[in-house]
C-alpha positions, 0 to 999 in steps of 0.5 A, a space after each residue: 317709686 323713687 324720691 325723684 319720682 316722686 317729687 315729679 308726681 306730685 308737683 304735676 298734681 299741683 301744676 294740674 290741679 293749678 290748671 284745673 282751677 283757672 278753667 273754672 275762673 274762666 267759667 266763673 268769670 263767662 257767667 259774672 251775673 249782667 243784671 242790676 238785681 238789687 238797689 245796692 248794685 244799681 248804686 254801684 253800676 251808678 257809681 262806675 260811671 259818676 262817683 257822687 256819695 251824695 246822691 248815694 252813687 254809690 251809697 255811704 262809705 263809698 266802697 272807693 276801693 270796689 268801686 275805682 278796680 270797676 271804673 278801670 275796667 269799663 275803660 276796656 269796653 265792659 258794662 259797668 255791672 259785669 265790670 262789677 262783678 269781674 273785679 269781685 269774682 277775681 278778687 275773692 278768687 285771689 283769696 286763694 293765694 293766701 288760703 293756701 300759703 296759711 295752710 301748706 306744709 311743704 312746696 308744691 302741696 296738692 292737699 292743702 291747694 285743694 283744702 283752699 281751693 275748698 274754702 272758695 269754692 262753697 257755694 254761697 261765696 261764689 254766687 254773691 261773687 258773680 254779682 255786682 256787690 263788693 263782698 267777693 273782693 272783701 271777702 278776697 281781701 279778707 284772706 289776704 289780711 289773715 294771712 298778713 297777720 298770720 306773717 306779722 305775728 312772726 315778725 314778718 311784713 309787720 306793717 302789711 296787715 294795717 294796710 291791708 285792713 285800709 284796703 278791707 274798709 275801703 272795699 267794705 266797711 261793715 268788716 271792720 270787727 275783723 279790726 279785733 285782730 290788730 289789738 292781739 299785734 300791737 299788744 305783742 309792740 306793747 314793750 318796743 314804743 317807736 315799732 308801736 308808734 310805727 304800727 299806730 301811724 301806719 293804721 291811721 294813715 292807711 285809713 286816711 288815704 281812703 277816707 280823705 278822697 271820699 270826704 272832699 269828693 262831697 266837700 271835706 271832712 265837715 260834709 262827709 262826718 255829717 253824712 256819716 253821722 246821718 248813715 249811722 243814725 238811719 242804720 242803727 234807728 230805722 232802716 238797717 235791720 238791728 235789734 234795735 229796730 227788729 220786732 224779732 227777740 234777740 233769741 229768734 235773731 241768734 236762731 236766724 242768724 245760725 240758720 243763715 250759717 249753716 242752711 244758707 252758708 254751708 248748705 246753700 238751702 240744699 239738704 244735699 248741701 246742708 249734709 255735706 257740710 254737715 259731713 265736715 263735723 265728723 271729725 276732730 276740729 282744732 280750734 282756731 288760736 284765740 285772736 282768731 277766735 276772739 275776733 270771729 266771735 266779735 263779728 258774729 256779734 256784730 251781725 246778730 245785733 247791728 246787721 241785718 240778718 235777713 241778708 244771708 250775705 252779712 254772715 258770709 265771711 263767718 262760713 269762711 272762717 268755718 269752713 276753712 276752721 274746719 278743712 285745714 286738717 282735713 285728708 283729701 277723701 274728706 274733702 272731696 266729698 263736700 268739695 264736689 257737691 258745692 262746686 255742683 251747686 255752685 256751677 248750677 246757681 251761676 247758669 241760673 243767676 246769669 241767665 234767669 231775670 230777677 224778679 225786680 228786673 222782669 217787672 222793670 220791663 214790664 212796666 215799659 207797657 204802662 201809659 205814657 201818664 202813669 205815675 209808679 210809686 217806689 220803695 227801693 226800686 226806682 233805679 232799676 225802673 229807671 234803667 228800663 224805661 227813663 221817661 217814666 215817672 218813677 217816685 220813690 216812697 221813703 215815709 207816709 208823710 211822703 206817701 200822701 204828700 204826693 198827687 195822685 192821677 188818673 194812672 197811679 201804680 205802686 210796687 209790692 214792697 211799697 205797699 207792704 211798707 204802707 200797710 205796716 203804717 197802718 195806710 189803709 189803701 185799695 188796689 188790683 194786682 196788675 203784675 207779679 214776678 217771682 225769681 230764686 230767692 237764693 240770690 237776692 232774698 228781698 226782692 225774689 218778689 215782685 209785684 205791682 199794683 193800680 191804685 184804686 183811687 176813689 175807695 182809698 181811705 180819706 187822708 
């Protein structure tokens, strides 16, 4: 066989397998998840339609970035939730434009295409990215970023990287350790003053361009440092599932947040999965370079200490460092393997999580048979019962204080989360089971339950 021919074999490789992976976007994008399945996706579907940071559509920073490529879409006819999750599914799939620039040895390379189209294709990035949450475009602008840094550091697009990390904390804040990076870029300017003073400006104007419109969007500057400072103390001191606040030891925290890793990361809970990912450690691993390694080690210290690790989710772009670590060198009879397994597991849980209600859902409808008069006390699930049946009376429970504040009829209901929550305060309280629902907890973990209870109000304990 001849050079020529060669050639021609293998760019028809990379055109097919090219092909190959716009037929399963299109799949991808046919099975974008239409539920509201969690209060932060009810924000955003809240948002697309009225942008109010105040009234938590969505809830703080914003997510302008997120939340404006959705707004366009539904001027085209889409719903605002599938409008979410089009714009985040094709956002995570752009990562593999800058995957495989990273990873490409020549043109028209069919391995190492198939090595990025590895990274995302794991199952756990492509579910999240069905749905209606920002992290499948982070995690796409995340790509995009590594690989703006990898050009900068050649003395290529110097600038870029600083944008694209305006763009990455305009679509997630919580990303912001991957800021660590830019220390090792402007270090590398510490001897040229005006390029250093260049990339300084350039990374606080690209913040500013989206912080500004959200600050005046709730009044200025003043208004909005003021409901930040309120986000970060409520994160960090109540709700936000820090070490702080978690009764787990830091040691039990670092076992769950390796667990969400590799059994929720690489394996998708599946032993199958788990194998093969496993499967990918029997080989020789090239550490990533140390501003790489630096950084990802700073967000995993960020999500075991300051994030909530009960949400597999917040570890997510640590299994895209860890896979793509450990394909980058890797034959294609490895690849194959591990590749062919997720996209199983992942075509399987799409059909699912588009088609099966989650359980908050199932019980949203459910509720529609109540009594006109019934009163249904909520922790977190107020919108989505909203959604389902407006004229409800729905009351959201944010404390105990709150809990007995509130008058009791003759129909009072309270969810299975609520309760939880009263019951951990130590609210002795009575109640029957009316409805229970239970859906994958793959997908959303906190509410793959839900359940519903009357309020036995003559036995409930004396206020």
């Amino acid at each position: 066989m001849t050079v020529r021919s060669d050639r021609l074999l293998g760019r028809s490789l990379f055109f097919t397998l090219c092909f190959a992976i716009s037929l399963l976007l299109g799949v991808h994008l046919y099975l974008v998840s239409p539920f509201v399945a969690s209060y932060d996706i009810a924000n955003f579907t809240l948002a697309v339609g009225q942008y109010d940071l105040a009234n938590l559509q969505p809830h703080f920073p914003g997510y302008p970035f997120f939340i404006l490529l959705a707004t366009g879409l539904t001027r085209l006819g889409l719903e605002p939730v599938r409008a979410l999750g089009i714009v985040s599914t094709l956002g995570f799939t752009s990562g593999l434009i800058p995957l495989y620039l990273l990873l490409k040895r020549q043109s028209f390379d069919t391995a190492r295409l198939l090595a990025a189209f590895t990274v995302i294709s794991v199952a756990s990035l492509v579910v999240i990215s069905a749905t209606g949450m920002s992290d499948g475009l982070a995690l796409g602008v995340l790509c995009w970023f590594m690989w703006s840094v990898e050009r900068a550091r050649h003395g290529h697009f110097r600038l870029l990287p600083y944008l694209l990390f305006g763009l990455l904390m305009a679509t997630r804040l919580s990303y912001a350790p991957f800021g660590i990076v830019l220390l090792f870029l402007l270090w590398q300017t510490r001897k040229d003053y005006w390029q250093l003073l260049s990339e300084l400006a350039t990374l606080l104007l690209a913040q500013l361009a989206w912080l500004l419109p959200v600050a005046f969007s709730v009044g200025g500057p003043a208004s909005f440092a003021q409901l930040s400072l309120s986000f970060v103390t409520g994160h960090f001191s109540d709700w936000g599932g820090t070490a702080q606040t978690d009764e787990a030891s830091l040691i039990e925290r670092l076992g769950l947040t390796l667990k969400q890793i590799v059994w929720h990361g690489l394996g998708f809970t599946s032993w199958l999965g788990l194998a093969s990912g496993l499967f990918l450690f029997c080989q020789r691993i090239r550490p990533l370079p140390l501003w790489w390694s630096v950084t990802g080690t700073g967000y995993f210290l960020w999500v075991w200490l300051a994030q909530n690790i009960d949400k597999p989710r917040h570890v997510l772009p640590l299994v895209l460092l860890l896979v793509f670590l450990l394909v980058r060198h890797l034959s294609v009879r490895w690849l194959v393997p591990f590749l062919c397994i997720q996209l199983v597991m992942g075509s399987i849980a799409l059909y699912r999580q588009a088609t099966i209600e989650p359980a908050t859902i199932q019980l949203a409808d459910a509720i529609t048979g109540l009594p006109a008069s019934a009163t249904i006390f909520t922790d977190e699930e107020d919108r989505q019962f909203l959604m389902a049946r407006p004229d409800a009376t729905i009351v959201p429970i944010g404390s105990v204080s709150k809990w007995r504040a509130e008058p009791k009829s003759a129909e009072v209901y309270l969810t299975g989360r609520l309760l939880k929550q009263l019951r951990v305060a130590d609210v002795s309280i009575e109640v029957t089971e009316v409805f229970r629902f239970t859906s994958d907890p793959r997908f959303e973990p906190e509410d793959a339950e839900a359940r519903l209870y009357r309020l036995n109000l003559n036995e409930e304990a004396p206020r």
